[in-house]
Residue frames relative to the residue before (quaternion, step in Angstrom):
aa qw qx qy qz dx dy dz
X 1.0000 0.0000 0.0000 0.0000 0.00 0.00 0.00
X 0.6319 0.5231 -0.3545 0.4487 3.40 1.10 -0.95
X 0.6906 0.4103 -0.3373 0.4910 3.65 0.54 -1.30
X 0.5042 0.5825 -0.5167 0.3734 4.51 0.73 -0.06
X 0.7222 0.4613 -0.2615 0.4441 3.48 1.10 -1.56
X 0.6538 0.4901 -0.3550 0.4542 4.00 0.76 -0.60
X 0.7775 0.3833 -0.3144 0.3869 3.44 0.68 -0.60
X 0.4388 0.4828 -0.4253 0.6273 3.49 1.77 0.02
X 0.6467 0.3352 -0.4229 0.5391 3.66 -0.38 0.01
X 0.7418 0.3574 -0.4909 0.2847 3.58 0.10 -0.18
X 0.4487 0.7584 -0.3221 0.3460 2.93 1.69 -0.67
X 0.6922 0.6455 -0.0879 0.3106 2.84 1.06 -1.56
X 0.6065 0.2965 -0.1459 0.7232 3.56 1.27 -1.51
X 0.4750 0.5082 -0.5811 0.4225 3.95 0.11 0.50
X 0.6559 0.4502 -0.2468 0.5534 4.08 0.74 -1.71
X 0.7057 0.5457 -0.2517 0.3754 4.17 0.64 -0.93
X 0.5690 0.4987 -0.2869 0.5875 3.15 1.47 -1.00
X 0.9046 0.1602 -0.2640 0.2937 3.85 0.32 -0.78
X 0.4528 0.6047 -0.5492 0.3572 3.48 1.22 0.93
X 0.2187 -0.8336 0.4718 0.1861 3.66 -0.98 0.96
X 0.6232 -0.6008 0.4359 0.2461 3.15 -1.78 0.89
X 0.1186 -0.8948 0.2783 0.3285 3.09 -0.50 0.24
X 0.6976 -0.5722 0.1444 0.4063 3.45 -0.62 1.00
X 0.4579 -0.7757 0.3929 0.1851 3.77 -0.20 0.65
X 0.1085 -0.9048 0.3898 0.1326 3.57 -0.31 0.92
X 0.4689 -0.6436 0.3888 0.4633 3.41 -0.94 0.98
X 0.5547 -0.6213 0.4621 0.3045 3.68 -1.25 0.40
X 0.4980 -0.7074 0.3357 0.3728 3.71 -1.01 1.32
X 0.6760 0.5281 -0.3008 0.4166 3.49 1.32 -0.57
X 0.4405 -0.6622 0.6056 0.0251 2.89 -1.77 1.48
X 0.5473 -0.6417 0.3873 0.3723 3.52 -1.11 -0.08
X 0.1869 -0.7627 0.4605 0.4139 3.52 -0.03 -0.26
X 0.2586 -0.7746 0.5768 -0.0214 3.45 -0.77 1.38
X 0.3743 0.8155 -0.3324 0.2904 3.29 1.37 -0.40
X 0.4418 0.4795 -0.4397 0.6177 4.31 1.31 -0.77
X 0.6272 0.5854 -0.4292 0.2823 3.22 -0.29 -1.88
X 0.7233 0.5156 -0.1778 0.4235 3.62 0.24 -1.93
X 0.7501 0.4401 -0.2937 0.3967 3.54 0.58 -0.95
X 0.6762 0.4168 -0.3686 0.4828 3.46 0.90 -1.01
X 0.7944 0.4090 -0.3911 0.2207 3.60 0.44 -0.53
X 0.2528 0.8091 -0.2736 0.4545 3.21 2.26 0.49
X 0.7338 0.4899 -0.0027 0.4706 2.96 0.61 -2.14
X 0.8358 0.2036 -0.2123 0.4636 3.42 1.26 -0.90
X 0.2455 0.6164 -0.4377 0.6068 3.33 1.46 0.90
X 0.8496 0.2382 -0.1344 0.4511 3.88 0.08 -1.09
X 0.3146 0.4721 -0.4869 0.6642 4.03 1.63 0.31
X 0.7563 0.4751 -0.4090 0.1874 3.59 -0.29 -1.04
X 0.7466 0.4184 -0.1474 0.4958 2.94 1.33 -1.57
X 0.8344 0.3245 -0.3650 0.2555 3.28 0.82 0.34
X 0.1484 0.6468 -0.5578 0.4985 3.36 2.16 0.94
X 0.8169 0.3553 -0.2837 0.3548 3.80 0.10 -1.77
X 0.6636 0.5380 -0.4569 0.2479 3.39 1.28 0.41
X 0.5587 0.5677 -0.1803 0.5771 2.98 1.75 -0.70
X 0.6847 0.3431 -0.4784 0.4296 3.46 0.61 0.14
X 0.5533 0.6102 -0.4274 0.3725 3.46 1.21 -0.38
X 0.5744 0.6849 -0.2980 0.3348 3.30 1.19 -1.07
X 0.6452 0.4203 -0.1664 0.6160 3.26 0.84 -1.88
X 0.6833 0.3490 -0.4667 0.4399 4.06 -0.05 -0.06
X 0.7615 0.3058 -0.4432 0.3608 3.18 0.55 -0.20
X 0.6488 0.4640 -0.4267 0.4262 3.45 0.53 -0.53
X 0.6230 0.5619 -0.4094 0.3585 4.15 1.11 0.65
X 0.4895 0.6317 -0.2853 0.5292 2.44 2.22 -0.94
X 0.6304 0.5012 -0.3495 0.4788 3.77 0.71 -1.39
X 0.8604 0.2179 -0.2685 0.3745 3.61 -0.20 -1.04
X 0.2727 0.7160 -0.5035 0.3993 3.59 1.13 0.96
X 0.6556 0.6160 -0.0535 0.4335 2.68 0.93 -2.29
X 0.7974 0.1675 -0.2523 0.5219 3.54 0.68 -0.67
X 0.4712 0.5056 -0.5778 0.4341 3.63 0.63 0.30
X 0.6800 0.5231 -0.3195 0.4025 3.43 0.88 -0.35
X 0.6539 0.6044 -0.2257 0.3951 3.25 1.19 -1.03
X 0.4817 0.6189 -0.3419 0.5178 3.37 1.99 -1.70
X 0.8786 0.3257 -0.1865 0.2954 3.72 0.13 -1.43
X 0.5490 0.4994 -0.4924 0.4547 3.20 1.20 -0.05
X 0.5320 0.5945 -0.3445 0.4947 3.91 1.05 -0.94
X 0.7902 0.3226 -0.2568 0.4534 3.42 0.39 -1.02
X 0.5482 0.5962 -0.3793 0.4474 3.64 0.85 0.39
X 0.5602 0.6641 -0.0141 0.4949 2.60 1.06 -1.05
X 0.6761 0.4586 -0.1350 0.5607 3.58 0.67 -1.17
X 0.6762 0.4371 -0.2489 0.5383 3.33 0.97 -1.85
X 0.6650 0.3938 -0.4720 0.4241 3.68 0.48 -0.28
X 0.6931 0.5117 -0.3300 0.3858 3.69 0.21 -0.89
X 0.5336 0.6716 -0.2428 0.4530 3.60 1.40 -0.24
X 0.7735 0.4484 -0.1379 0.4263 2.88 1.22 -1.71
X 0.3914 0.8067 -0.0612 0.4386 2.93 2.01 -1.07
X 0.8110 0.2482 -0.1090 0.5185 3.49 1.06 -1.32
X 0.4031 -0.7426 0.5337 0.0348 3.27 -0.88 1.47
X 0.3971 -0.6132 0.6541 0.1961 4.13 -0.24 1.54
X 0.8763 0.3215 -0.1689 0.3167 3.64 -0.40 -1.56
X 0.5597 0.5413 -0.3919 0.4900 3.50 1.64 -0.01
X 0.8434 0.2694 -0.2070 0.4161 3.20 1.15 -0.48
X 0.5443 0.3717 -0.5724 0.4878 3.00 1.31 0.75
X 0.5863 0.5509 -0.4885 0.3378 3.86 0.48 0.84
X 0.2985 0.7851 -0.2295 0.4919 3.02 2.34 -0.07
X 0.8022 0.2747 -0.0668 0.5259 3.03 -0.13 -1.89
X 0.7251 0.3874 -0.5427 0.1722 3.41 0.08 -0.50
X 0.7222 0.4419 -0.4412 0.2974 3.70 0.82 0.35
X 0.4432 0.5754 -0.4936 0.4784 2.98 1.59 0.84
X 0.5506 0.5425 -0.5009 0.3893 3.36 0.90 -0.89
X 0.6450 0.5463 -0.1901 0.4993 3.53 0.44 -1.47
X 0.6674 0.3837 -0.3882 0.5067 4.09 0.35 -0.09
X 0.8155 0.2772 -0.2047 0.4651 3.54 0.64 -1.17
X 0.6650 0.4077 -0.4199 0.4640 4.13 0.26 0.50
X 0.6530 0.4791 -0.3885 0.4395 3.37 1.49 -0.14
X 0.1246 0.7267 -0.6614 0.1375 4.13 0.05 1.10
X 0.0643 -0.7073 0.7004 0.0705 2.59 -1.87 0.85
X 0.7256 -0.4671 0.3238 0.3879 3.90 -0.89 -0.21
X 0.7678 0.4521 -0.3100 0.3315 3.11 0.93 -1.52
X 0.8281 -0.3225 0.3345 0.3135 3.48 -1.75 0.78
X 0.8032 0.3906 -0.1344 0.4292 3.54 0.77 -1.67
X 0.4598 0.6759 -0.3119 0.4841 3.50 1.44 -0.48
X 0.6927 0.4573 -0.2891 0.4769 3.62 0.54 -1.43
X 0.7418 0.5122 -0.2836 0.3270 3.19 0.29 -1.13
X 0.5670 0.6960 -0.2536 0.3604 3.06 1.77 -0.77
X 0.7282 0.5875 -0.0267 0.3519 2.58 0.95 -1.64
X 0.7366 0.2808 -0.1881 0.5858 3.44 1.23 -1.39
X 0.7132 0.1711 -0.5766 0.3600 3.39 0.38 1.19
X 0.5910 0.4044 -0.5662 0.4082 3.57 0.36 0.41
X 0.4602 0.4557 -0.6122 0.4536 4.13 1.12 0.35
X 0.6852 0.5270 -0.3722 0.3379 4.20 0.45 -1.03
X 0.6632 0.5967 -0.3029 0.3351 3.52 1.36 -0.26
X 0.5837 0.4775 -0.3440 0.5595 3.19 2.10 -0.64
X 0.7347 0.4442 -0.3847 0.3390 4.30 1.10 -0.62
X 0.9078 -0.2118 0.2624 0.2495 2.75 -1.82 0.26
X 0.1705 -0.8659 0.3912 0.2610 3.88 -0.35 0.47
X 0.2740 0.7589 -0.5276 0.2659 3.27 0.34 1.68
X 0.7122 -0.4323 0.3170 0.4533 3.66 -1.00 0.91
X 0.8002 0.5126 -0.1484 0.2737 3.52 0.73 -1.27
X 0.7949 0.2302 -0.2109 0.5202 2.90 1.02 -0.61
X 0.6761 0.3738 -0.4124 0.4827 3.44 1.46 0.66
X 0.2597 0.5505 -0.7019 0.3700 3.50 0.52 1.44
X 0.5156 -0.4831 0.6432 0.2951 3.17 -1.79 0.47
X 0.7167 0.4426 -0.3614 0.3998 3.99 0.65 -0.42
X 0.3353 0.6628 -0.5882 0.3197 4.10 1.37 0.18
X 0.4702 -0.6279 0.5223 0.3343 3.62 -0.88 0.53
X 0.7464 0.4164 -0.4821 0.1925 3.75 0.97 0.17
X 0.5347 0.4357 -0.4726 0.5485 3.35 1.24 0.80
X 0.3381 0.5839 -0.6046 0.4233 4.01 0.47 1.14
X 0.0604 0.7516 -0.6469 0.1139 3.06 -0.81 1.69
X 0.1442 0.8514 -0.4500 0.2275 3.51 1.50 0.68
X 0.8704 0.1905 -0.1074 0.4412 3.36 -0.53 0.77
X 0.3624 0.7256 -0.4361 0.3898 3.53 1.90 0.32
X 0.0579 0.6677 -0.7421 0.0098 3.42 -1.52 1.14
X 0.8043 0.1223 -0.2884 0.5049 3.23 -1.59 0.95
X 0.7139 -0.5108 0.4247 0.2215 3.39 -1.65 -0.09
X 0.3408 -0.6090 0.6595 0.2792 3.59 -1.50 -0.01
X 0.2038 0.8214 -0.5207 -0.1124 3.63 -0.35 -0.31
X 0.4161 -0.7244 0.5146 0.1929 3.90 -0.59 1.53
X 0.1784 -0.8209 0.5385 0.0655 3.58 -0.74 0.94
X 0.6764 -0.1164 0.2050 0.6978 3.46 1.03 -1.18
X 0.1616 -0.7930 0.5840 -0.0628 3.12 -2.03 1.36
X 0.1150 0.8038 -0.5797 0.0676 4.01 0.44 0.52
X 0.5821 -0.4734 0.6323 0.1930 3.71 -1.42 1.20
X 0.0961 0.8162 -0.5669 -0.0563 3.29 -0.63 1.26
X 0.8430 -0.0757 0.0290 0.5318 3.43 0.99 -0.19
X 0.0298 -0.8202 0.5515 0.1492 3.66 -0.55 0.52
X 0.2376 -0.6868 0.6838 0.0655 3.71 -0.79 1.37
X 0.3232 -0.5723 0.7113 0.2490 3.53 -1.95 0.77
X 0.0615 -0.7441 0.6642 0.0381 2.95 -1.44 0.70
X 0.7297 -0.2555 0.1299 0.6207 4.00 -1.15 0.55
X 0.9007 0.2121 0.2019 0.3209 2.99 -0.29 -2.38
X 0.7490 0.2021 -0.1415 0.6150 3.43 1.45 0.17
X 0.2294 -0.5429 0.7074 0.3902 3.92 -1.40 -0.52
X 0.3391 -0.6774 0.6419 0.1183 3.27 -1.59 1.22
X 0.3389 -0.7730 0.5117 0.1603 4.03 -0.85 1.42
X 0.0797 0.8371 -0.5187 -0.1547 3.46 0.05 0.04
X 0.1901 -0.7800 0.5864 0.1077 3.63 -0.69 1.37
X 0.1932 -0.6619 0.6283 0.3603 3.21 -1.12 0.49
X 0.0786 -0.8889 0.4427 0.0878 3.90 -0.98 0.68
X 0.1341 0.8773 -0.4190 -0.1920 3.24 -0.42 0.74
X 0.0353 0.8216 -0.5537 0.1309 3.39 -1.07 1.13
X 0.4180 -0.7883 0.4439 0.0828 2.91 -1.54 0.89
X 0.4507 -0.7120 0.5048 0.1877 3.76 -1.08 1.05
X 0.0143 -0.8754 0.4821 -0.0327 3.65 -0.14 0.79
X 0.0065 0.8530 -0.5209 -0.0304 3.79 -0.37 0.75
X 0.1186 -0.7168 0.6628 0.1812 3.85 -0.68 0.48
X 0.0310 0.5718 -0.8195 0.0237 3.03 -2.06 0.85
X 0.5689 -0.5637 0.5713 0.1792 2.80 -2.33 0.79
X 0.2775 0.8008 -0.5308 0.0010 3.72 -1.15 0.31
X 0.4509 -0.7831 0.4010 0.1505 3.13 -0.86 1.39
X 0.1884 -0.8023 0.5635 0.0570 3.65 -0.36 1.59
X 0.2716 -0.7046 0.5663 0.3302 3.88 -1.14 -0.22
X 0.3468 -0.8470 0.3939 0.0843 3.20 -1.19 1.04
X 0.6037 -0.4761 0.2592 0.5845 3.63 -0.48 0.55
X 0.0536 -0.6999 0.6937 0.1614 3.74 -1.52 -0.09
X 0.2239 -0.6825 0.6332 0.2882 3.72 -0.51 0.93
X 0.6814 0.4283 -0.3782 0.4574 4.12 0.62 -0.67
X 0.5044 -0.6797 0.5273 0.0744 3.26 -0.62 1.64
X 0.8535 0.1532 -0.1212 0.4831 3.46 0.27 -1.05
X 0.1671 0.7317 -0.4687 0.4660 3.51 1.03 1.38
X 0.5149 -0.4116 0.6611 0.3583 3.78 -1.24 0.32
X 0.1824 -0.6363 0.6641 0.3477 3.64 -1.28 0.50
X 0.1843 -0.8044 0.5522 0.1180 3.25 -1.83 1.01
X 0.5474 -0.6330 0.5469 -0.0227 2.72 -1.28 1.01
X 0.0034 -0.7904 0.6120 -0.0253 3.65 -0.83 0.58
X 0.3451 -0.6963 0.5381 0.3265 4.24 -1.17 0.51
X 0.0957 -0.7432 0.6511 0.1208 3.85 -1.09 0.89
X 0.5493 -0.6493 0.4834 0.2073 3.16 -1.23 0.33
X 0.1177 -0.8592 0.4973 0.0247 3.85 0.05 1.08
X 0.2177 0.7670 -0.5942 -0.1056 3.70 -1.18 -0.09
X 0.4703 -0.7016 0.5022 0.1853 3.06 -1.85 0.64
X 0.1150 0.8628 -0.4923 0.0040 3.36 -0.30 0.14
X 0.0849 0.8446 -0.5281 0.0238 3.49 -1.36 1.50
X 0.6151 -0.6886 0.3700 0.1028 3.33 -1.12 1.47
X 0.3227 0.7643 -0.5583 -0.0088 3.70 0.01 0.47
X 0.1030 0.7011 -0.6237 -0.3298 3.60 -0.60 -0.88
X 0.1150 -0.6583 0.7423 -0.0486 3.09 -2.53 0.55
X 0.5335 -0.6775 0.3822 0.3321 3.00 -1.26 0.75
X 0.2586 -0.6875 0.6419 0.2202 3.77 -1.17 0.95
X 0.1013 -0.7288 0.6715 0.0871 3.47 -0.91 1.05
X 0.2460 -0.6755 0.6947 -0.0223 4.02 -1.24 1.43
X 0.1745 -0.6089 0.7672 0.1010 3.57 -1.30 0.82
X 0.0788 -0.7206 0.6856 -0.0675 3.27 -1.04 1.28
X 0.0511 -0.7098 0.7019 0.0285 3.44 -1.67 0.70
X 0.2181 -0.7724 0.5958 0.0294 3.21 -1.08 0.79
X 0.1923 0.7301 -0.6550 0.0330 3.76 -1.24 0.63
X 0.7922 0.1602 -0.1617 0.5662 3.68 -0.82 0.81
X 0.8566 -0.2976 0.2262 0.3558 3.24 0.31 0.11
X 0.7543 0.4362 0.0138 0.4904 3.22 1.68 -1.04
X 0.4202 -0.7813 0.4387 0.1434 3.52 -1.00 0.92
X 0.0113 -0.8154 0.5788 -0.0050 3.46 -1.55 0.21
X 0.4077 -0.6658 0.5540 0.2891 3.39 -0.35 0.78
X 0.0512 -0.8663 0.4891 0.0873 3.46 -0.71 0.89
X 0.7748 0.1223 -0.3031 0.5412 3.44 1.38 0.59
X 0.5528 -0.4490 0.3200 0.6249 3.81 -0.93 -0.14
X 0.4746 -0.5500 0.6127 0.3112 3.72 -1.67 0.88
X 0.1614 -0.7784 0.6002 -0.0879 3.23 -1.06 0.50
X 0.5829 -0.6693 0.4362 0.1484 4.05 -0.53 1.38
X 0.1700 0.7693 -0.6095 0.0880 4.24 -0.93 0.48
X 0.6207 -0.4440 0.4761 0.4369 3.33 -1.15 0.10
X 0.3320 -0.5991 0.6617 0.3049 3.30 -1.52 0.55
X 0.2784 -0.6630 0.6811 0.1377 3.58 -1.37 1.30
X 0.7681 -0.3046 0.5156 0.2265 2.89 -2.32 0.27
X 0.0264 -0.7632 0.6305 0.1390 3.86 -0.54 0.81
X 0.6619 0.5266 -0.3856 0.3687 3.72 1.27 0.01
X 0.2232 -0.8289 0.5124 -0.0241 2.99 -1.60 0.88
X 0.4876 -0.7310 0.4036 0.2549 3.46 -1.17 0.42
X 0.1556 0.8828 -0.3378 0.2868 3.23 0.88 1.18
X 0.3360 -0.8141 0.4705 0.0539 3.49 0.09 2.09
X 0.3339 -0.7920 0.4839 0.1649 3.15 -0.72 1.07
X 0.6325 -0.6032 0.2673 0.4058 4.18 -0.71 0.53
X 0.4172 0.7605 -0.2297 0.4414 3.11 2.40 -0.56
X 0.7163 0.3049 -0.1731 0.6033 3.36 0.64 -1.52
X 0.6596 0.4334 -0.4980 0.3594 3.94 0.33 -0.33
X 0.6114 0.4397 -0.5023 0.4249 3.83 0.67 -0.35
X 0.5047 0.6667 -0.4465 0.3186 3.53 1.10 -1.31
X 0.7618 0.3882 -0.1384 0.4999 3.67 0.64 -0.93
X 0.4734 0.4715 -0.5727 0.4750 3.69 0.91 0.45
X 0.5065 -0.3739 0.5453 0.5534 3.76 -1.62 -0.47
X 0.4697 -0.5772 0.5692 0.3497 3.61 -1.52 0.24
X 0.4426 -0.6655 0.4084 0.4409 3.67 -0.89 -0.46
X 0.3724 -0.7262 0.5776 -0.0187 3.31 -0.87 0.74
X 0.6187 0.5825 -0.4661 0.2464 3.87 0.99 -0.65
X 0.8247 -0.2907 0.2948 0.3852 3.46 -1.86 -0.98
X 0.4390 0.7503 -0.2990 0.3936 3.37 1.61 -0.05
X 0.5506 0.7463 -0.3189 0.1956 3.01 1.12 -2.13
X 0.6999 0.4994 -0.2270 0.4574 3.59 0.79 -1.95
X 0.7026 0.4516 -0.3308 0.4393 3.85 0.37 -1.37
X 0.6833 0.4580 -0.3626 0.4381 3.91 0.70 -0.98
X 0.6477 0.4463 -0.3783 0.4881 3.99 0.51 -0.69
X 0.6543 0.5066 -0.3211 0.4606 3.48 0.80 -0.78
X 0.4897 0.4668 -0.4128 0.6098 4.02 1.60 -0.22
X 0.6890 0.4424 -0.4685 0.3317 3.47 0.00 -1.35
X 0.6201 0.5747 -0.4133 0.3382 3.92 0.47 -1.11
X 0.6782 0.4652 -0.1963 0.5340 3.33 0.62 -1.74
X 0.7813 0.3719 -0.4006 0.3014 3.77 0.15 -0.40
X 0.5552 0.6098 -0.2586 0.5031 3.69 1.83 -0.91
X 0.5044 0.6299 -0.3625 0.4662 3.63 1.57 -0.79
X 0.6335 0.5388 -0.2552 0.4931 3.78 0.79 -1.71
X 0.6741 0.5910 -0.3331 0.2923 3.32 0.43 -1.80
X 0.6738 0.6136 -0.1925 0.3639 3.27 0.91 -1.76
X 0.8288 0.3042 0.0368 0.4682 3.60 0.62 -1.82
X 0.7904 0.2745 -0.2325 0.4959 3.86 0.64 -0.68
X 0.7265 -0.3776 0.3973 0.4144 3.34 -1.50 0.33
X 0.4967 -0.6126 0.4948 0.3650 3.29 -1.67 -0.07
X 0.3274 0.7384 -0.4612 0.3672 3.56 1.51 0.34
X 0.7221 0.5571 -0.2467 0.3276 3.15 1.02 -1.58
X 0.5682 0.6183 -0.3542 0.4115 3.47 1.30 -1.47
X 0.4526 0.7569 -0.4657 0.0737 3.38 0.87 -1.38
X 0.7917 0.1902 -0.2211 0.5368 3.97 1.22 -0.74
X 0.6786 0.4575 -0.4788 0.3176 3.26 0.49 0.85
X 0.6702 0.4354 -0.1693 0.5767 3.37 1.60 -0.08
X 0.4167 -0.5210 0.6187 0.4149 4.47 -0.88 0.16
X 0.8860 -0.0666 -0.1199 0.4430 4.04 0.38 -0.95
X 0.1775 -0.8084 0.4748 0.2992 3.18 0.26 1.07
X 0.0869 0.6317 -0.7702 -0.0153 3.16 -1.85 0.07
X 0.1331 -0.7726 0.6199 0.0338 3.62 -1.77 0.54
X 0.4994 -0.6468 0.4703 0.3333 3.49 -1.06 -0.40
X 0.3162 -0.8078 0.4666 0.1727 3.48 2.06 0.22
X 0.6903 -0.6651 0.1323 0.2522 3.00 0.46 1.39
X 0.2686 0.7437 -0.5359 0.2961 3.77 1.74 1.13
X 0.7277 0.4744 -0.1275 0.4787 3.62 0.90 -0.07
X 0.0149 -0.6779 0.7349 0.0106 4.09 -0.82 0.04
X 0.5809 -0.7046 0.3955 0.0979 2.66 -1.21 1.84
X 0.2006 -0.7630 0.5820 0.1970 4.14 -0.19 0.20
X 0.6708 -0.4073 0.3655 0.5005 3.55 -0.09 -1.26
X 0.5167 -0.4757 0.6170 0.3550 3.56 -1.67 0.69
X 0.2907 -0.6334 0.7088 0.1094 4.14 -0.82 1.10
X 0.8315 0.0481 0.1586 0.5303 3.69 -0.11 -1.09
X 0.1537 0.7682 -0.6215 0.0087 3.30 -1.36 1.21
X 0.1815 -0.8677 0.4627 0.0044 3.26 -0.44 0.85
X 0.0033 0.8785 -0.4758 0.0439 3.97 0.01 0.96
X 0.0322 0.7344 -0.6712 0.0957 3.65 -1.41 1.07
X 0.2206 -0.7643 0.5860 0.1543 3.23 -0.65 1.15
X 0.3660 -0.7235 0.5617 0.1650 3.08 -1.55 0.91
X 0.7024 -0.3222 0.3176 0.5495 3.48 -1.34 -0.90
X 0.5942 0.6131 -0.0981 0.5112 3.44 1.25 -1.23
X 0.8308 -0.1974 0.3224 0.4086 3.75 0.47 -1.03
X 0.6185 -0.4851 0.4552 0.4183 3.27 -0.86 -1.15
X 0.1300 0.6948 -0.7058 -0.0469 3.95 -1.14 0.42
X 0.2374 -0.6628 0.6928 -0.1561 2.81 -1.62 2.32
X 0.2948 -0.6653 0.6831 -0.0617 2.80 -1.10 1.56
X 0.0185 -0.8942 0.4353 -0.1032 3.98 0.05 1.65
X 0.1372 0.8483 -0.4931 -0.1354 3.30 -0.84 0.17
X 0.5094 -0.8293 0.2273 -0.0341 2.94 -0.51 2.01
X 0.0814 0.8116 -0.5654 -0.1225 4.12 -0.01 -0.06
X 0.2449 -0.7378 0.6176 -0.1194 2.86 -0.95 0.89
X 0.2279 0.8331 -0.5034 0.0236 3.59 -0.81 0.33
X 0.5617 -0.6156 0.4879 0.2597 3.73 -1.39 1.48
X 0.4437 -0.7668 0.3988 0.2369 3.65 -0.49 1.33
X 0.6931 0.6154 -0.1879 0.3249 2.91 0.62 -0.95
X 0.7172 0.1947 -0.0309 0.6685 3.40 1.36 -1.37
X 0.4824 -0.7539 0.3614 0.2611 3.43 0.79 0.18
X 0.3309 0.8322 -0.2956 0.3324 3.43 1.65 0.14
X 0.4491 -0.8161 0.3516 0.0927 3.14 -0.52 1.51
X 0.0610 -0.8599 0.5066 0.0155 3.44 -0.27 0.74
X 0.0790 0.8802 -0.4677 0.0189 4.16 0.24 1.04
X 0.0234 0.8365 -0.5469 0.0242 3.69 -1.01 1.14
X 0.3544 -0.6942 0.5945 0.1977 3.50 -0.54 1.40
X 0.2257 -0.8004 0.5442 -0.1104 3.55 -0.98 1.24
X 0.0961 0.8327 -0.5442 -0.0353 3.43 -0.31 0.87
X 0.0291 -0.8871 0.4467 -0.1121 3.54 -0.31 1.35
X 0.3895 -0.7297 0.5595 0.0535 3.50 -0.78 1.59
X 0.0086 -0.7782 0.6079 -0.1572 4.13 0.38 1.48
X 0.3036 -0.7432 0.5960 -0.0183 3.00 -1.38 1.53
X 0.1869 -0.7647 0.5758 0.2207 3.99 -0.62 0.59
X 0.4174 0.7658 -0.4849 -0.0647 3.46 -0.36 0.89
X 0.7745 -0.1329 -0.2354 0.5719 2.95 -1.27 1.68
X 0.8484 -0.3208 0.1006 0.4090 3.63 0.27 0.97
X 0.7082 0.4613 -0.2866 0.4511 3.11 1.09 -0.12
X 0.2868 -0.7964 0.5122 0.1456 3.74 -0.50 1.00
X 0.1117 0.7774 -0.6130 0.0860 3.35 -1.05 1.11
X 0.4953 -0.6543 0.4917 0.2911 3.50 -1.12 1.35
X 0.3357 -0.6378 0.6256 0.2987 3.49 -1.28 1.17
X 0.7933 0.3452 0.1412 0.4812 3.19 0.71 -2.02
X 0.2476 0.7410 -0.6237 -0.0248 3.81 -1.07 0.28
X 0.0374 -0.7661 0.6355 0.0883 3.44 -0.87 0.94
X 0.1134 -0.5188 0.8042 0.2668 4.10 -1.32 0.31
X 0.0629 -0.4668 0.8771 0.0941 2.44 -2.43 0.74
């Protein structure tokens, strides 16, 4: 029985042994990895373009640092080199330049004079001390220059210099020779004749404009000066006087309470310290009692965004002698919460 069951089982793993497995295929589907790829794309190209924009915005804080720095170092600077230049040093300067260069004459020894005590007032630069710069060429010079009068007419800033502007007047003078004939009492003489010395001479004036530089203390003409018309220093310029004059005045419910300040405050002005003013005015000040108030002559009111601006005129008089004393006021009055108080006062 035993040897029935062993030889069935072999039987068995004989048929097992020769049926085949079959080989196992890998599956056609893949994962899809394909998100994965995009977000780390997307957050690759966010990155690079935060770190561009922050670079951007640092630099352009960095840059306009830099020039807030540059503005104030320049403008220091500037404010020194301003402070630095002396007007009345250099108009004690120029005038012996003014007075070297408009005085010319012809003669040989003159030029020479002239174009080195002009190189002593310019600039030390190769160029404008040669003797060959065309502004010491006096080639072809007849008769004279002669400086009459010189007055500071205006001084302009410019980049790299301040521009002097003389007004000058001066005359051009030329001699010539011409042969006149002269009385003869002896009739039956040759008529004679004799050579006189003649001259023309014309007056103009114009403005001499000088580039000047200054360092340490001292000056230098820094380019040739150089003649212009004299211009017009007047101007059409509306005063703040005539521009209210031409608003509408005011006219409202105020009108009574604000004149009825102006009295009471000119009263103070007149007699008490400026301690006292101290709440009715931003800077007080008074006349401390050299004066006694007379009457308001002229008031004139325009209300602003802010308040009121009164154009006053004020008498005043010295008690004692009785001596009139009159200031035109222009005052910038605040209403607050009823109570009226001078921002601003100007006399003219």
């Amino acid at each position: 029985m035993a040897e029935k069951e062993q030889s069935f089982k072999e039987r068995l793993k004989g048929r097992m042994s020769r049926i085949q497995k079959p080989e196992k295929k890998k599956s056609p589907v893949r994962k899809d990895h394909s998100k994965g790829v995009a977000f780390l794309v997307w957050s690759m190209l966010g990155t690079i373009v935060f770190l561009s924009v922050l670079t951007i915005l640092l630099s352009v804080n960095t840059r306009s640092a830099l020039n807030d720095i540059n503005a104030h170092l320049f403008s220091e600077e500037d404010t020194k080199q301003d402070s630095d230049f002396s007007i009345e040093g250099a108009k004690y300067f120029l005038s012996g330049f003014v007075h070297e260069y408009v005085n010319v004459d012809d003669t040989p020894e003159r030029i020479e004079e002239r174009k080195n005590n002009l190189k002593s007032y310019m600039v030390q630069s190769s160029e404008l001390q040669d003797d060959t710069h065309p502004f010491y060429d006096l080639s072809g010079l007849e008769g004279e220059r002669i400086l009459n009068e010189s007055t500071l007419f205006d001084v302009k800033e410019e980049e790299a210099y301040k521009l002097f502007q003389y007004r000058v007047k001066m005359s051009n003078r030329i001699e010539w020779e011409e042969e006149i004939e002269v009385e003869n009492d002896d009739e039956e003489d040759d008529k004679k004749t004799e050579i006189v010395t003649k001259n023309d001479e014309k007056e103009q004036t114009l403005l001499l404009n000088i580039p000047v530089v200054s360092e340490n203390g001292a000056f230098a003409v820094a380019a040739a000066p150089y003649f212009s018309e004299v211009y017009s220093l007047k101007g059409e310029i509306t005063s703040e006087n005539e521009e209210s004059e031409s608003a509408e005045e005011y006219a409202g419910e105020e009108l009574e309470s604000l004149q009825a300040f102006l009295v009471d405050f000119f009263e103070r002005y007149a007699s008490e310290p400026k301690e006292e003013l101290s709440y009715m005015m931003a800077e007080p000040e008074s006349l401390n009692g050299a004066f006694v108030l007379d009457e308001l002559t002229s008031i004139k009111t325009y209300e602003t965004k802010t308040g009121f601006l009164v154009n006053a005129e004020v008498k005043f008089f010295e008690e004692m002698t009785n001596m009139p004393y009159v200031v035109f006021a222009e005052m910038d009055i605040e209403n607050r919460e009823g109570v009226y108080y001078v921002k601003e006062i100007n006399f003219n």
